[in-house]
C-alpha positions as CSV (number, residue, x, y, z in Angstrom):
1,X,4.9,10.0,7.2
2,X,5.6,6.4,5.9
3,X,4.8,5.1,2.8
4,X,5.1,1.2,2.3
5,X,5.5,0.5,-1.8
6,X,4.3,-3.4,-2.5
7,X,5.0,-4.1,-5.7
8,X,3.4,-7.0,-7.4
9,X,3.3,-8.9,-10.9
10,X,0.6,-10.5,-11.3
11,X,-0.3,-13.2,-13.8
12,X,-0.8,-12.4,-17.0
13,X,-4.0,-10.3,-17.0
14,X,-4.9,-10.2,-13.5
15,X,-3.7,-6.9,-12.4
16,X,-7.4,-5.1,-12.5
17,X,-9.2,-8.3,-10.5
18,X,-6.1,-8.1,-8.4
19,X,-6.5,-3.9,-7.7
20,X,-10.5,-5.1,-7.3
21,X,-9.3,-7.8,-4.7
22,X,-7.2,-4.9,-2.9
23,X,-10.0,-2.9,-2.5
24,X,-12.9,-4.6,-1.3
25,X,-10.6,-7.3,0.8
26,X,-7.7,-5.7,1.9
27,X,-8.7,-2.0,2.2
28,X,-10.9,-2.8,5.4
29,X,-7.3,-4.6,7.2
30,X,-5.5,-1.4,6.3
31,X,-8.4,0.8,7.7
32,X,-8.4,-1.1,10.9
33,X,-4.6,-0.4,11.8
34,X,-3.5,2.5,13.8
35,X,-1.4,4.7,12.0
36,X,-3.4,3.7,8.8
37,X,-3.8,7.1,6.1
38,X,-4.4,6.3,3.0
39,X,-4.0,3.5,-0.1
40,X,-3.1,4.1,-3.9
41,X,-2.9,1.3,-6.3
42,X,-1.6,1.4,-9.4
43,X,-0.8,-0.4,-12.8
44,X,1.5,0.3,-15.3
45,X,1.6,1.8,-18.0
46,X,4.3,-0.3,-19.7
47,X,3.6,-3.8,-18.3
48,X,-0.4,-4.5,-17.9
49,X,0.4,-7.3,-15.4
50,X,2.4,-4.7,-12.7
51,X,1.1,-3.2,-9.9
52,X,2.5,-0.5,-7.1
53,X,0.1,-1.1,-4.1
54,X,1.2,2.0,-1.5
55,X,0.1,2.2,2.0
56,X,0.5,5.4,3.9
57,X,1.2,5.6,7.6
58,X,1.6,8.1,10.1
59,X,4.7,6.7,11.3
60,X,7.2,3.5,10.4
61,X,6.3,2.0,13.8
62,X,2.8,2.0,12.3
63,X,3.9,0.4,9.3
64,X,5.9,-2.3,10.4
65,X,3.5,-3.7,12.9
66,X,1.0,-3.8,10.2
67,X,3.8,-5.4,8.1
68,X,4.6,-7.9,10.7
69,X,0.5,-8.3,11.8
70,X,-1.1,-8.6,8.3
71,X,1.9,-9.1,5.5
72,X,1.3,-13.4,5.7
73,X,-2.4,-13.4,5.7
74,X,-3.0,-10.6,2.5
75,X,0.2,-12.6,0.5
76,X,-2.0,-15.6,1.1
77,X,-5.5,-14.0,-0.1
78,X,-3.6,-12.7,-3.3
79,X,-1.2,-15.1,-4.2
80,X,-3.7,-16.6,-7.1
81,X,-3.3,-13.2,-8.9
82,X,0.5,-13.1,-8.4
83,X,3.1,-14.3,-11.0
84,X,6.0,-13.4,-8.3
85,X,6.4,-13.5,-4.7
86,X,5.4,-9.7,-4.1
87,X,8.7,-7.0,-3.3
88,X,8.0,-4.6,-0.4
89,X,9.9,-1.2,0.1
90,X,9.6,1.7,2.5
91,X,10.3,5.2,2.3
92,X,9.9,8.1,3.8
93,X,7.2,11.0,2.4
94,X,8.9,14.1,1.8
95,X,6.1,15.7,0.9
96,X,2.5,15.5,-0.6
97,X,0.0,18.4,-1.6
98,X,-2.8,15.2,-1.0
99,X,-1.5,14.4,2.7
100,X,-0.4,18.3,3.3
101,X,3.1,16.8,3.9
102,X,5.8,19.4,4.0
103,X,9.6,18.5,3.2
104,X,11.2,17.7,7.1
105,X,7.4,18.3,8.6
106,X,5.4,16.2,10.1
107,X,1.6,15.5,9.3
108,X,-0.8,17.0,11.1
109,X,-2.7,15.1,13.6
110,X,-6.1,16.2,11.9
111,X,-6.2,15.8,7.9
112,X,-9.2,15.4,6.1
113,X,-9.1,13.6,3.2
């Protein structure tokens, strides 16, 4: 499993309409994409205006066509919130008690979360 880490600062006090924007706007794109598993966005705790956006996939395949599909068109939708141009990582999930990822394993085909 994948895990794609956006992270974002947003202008100054726009991090929760920007998490709201996430959901209801970009959540559906992410759902649509083969490969897609889950999304967690967060803000911190020591700079109001940041936010982690992370995107699970099945595979890095998965993520990068999404990447190369979608990455323009959800910059675009949120680049009123954002103070920055946004940073994107990748890494790989070593494991997860949420996505029942074990250390060198790979998810199972059927997870219900």
């Amino acid at each position: 499993m994948i895990t794609r880490v956006v992270e974002i600062k947003t202008k100054p006090g726009k991090a929760k309409e920007l998490c709201r924007k996430l959901h209801s706007d970009v959540l559906g794109i992410l759902q649509s994409h083969p490969g897609f598993v889950d999304e967690i966005v967060l803000i911190a705790d020591h700079d109001a205006d940041q936010v982690l956006a992370m995107s699970f996939w099945k595979t890095k395949a998965d993520a990068e066509e999404f990447h190369h599909l979608e990455y323009k068109r959800i910059s675009e939708m949120i680049q009123h919130l954002a103070h920055t141009t946004a940073k994107v990582h990748i890494y790989d999930v070593e494991t997860s008690t949420v996505h029942h990822v074990a250390k060198g394993k790979p998810m199972p085909e059927a997870v219900s979360l």
